[in-house]
SERO-4910 file (N, C-alpha, C, O; in steps of 0.05 Angstrom, whole numbers):
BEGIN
 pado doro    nc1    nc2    nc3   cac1   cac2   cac3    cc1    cc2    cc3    oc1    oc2    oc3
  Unk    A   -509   -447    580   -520   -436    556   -529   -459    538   -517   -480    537
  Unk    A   -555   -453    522   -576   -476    515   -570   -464    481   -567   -440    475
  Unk    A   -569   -485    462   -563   -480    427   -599   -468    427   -614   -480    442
  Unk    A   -608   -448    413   -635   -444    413   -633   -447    385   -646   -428    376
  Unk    A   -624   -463    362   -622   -467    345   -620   -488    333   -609   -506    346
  Unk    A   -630   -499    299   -623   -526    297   -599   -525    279   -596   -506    263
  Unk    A   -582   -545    282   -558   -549    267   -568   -563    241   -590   -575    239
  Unk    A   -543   -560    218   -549   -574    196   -549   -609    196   -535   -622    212
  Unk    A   -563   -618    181   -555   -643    179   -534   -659    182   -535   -679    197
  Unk    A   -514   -652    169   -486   -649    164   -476   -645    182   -454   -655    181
  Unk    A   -480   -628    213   -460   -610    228   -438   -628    249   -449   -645    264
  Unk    A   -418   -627    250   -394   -637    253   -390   -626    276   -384   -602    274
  Unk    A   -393   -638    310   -376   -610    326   -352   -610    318   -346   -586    321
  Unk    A   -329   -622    309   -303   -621    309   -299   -590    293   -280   -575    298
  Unk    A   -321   -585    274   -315   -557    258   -304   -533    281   -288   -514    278
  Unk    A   -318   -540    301   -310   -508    319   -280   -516    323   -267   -495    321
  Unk    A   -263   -540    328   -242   -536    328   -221   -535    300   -198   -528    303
  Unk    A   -230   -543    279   -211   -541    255   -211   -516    242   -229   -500    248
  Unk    A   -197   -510    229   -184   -484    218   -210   -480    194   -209   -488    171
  Unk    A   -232   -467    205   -252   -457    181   -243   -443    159   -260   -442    141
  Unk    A   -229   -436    155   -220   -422    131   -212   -432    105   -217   -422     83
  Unk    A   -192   -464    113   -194   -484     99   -222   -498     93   -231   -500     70
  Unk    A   -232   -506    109   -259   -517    110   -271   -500     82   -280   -513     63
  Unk    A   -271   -483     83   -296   -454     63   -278   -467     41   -291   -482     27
  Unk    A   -255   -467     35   -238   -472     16   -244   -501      2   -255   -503    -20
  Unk    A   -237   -526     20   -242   -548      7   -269   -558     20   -263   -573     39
  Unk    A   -304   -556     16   -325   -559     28   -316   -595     23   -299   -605      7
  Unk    A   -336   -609     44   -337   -633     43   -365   -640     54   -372   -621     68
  Unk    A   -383   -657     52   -400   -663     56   -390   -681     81   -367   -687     84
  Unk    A   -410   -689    100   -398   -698    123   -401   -725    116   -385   -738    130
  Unk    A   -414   -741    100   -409   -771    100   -378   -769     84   -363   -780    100
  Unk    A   -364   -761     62   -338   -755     58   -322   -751     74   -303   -766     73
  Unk    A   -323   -730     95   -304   -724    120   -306   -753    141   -291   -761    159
  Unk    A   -327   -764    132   -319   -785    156   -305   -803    139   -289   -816    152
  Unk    A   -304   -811    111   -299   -840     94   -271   -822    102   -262   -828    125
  Unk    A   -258   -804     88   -231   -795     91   -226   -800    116   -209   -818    118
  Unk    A   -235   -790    142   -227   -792    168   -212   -820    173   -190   -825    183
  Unk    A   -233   -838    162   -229   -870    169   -202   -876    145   -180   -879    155
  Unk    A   -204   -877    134   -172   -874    103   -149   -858    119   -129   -871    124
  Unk    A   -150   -834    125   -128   -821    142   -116   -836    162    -92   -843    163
  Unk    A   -136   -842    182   -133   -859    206   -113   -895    203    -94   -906    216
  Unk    A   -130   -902    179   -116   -923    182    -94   -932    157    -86   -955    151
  Unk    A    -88   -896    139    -62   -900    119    -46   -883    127    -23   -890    124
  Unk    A    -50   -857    139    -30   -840    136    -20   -833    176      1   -823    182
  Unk    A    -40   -840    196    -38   -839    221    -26   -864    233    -23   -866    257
  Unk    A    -19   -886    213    -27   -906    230     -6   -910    255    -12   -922    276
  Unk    A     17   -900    250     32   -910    261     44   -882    292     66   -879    302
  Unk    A     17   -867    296     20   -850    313      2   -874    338    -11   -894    334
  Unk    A     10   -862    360    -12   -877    379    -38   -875    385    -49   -855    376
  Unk    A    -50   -892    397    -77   -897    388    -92   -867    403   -111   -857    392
  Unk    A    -80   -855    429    -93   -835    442    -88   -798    432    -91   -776    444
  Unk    A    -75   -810    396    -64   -783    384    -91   -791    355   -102   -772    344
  Unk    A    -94   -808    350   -119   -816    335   -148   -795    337   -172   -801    338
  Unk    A   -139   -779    336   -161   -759    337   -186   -748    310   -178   -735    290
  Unk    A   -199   -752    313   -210   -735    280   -204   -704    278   -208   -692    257
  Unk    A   -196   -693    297   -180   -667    293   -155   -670    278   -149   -653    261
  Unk    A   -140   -690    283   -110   -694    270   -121   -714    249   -103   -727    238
  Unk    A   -148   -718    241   -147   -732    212   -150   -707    194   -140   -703    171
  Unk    A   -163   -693    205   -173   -671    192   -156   -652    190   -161   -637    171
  Unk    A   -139   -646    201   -116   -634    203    -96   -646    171    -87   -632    152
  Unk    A    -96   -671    175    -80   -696    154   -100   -682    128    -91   -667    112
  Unk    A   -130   -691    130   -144   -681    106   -141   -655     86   -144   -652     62
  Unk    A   -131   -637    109   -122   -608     95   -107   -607     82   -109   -597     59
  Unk    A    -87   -616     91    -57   -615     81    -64   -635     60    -46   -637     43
  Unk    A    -83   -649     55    -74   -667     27    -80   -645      2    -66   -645    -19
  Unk    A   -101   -629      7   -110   -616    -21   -128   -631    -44   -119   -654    -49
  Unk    A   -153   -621    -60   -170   -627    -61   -163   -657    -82   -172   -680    -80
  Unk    A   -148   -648    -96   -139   -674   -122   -141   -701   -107   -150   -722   -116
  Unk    A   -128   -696    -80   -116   -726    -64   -138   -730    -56   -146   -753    -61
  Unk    A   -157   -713    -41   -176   -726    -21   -190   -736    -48   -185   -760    -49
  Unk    A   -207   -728    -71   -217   -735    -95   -207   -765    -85   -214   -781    -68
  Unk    A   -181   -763   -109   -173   -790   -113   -178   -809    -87   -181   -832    -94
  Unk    A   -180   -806    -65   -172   -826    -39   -206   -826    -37   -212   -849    -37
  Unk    A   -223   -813    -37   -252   -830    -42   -256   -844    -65   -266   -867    -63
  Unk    A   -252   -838    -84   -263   -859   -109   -257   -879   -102   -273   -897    -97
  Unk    A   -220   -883    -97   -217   -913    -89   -228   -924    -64   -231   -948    -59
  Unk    A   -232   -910    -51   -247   -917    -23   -278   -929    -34   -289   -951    -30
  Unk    A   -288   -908    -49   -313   -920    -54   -312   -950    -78   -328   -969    -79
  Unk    A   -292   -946    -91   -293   -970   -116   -286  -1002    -98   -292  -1025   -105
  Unk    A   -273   -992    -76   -264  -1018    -57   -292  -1031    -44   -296  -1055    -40
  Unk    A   -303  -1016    -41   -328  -1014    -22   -354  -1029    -40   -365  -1047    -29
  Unk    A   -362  -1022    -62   -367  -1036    -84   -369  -1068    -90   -374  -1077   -113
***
């Protein structure tokens, strides 16, 4: 089976596996979902093994933070970056 369709700019395959419902809840733009991905990965995953390093289980991590945290964890991501 062939996509006879074009995807958004933005489109993430990992979306077909994360819990859309959250997703609708806290929207993220996909350059965000990746800066958090990379912040999750190497503050809050780090110490899982490298072949559990998944962007499903960052994203998974991302949910559970709730919108206040992810906020706060880009600004400083971005003010570092600066």
């Amino acid at each position: 089976m062939t996509d006879n369709f074009v995807r958004p700019p933005d489109f993430d395959p990992i979306d077909a596996e994360v819990d859309i419902d959250n997703r609708k809840q806290f929207p993220l733009s996909f350059q965000d979902r990746q800066r958090l991905r990379k912040i999750v990965k190497k503050v809050h995953l780090k110490f899982l093994p490298e072949e559990l390093l998944t962007d499903k289980e960052a994203d998974k991590m991302i949910e559970a933070l709730g919108p206040s945290v992810r906020e706060k964890l880009l600004i400083e991501h971005i003010a570092k970056v600066k």
